[in-house]
C-alpha positions as CSV (number, residue, x, y, z in Angstrom):
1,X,10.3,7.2,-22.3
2,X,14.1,6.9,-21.8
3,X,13.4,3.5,-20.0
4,X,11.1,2.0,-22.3
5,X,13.2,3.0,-25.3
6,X,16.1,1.0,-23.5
7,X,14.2,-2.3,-23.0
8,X,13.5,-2.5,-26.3
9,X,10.1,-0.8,-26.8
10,X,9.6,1.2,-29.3
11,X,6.2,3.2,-31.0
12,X,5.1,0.8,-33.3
13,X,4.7,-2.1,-30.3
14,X,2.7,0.8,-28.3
15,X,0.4,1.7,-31.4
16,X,0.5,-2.1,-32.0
17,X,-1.0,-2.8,-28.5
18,X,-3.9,0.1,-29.0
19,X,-4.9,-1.4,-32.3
20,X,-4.9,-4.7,-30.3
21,X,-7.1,-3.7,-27.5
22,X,-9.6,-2.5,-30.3
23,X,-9.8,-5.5,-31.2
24,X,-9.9,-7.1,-27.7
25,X,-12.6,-4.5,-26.7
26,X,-15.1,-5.8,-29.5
27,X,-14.1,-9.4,-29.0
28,X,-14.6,-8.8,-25.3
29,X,-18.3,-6.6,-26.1
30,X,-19.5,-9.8,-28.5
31,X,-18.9,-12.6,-26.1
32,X,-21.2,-10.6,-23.9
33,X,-23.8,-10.5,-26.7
34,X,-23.8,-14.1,-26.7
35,X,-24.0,-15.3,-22.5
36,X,-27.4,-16.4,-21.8
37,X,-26.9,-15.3,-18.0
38,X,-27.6,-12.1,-16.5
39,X,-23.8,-11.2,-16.6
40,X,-23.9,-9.4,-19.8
41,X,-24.2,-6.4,-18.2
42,X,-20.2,-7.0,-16.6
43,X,-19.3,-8.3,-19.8
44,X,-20.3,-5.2,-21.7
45,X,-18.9,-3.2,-18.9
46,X,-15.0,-5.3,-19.4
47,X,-15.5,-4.6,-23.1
48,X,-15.7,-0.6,-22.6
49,X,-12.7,-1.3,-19.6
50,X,-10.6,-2.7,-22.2
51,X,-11.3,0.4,-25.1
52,X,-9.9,2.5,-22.3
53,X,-6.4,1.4,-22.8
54,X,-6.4,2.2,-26.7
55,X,-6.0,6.4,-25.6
56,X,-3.2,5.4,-23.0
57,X,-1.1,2.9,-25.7
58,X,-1.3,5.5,-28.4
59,X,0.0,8.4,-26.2
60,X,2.7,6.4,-25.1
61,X,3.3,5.6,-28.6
62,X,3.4,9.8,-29.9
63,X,6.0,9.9,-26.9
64,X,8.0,7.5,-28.3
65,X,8.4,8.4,-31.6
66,X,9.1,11.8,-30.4
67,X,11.9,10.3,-28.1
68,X,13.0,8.5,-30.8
69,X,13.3,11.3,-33.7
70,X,14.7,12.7,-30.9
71,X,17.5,10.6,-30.7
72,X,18.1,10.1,-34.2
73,X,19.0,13.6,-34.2
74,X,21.9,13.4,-32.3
């Protein structure tokens, strides 16, 4: 956490970027509603691919604010 805390990341990007992948997951899931090919069963599959990441940005997100309170303690 140390490392992304230094390049300039900080909790609210990583909770920022699991919102965001909500939204890219149902953008993602609608598009597939819409293809008239057979492919809508890839599409569907990117969509749930894509909510995946929400878990792993919002974790990384607790361990930063916890890195930061953290250091605001010092």
């Amino acid at each position: 956490m140390k490392t992304l805390h230094d390049i300039g990341i900080r909790s609210e990007h990583a909770y920022a970027a699991g919102l965001g992948t909500i939204g890219l997951s149902f953008i993602s899931w609608g598009i597939s509603r819409v293809k008239p090919d057979d492919s809508k069963a890839q599409s569907d599959r990117w969509g749930i691919f894509i909510g995946h990441w929400t878990p792993t940005f919002m974790t990384v997100g607790l361990a930063l604010a916890q890195y930061e309170q953290s250091q605001s303690r010092k």
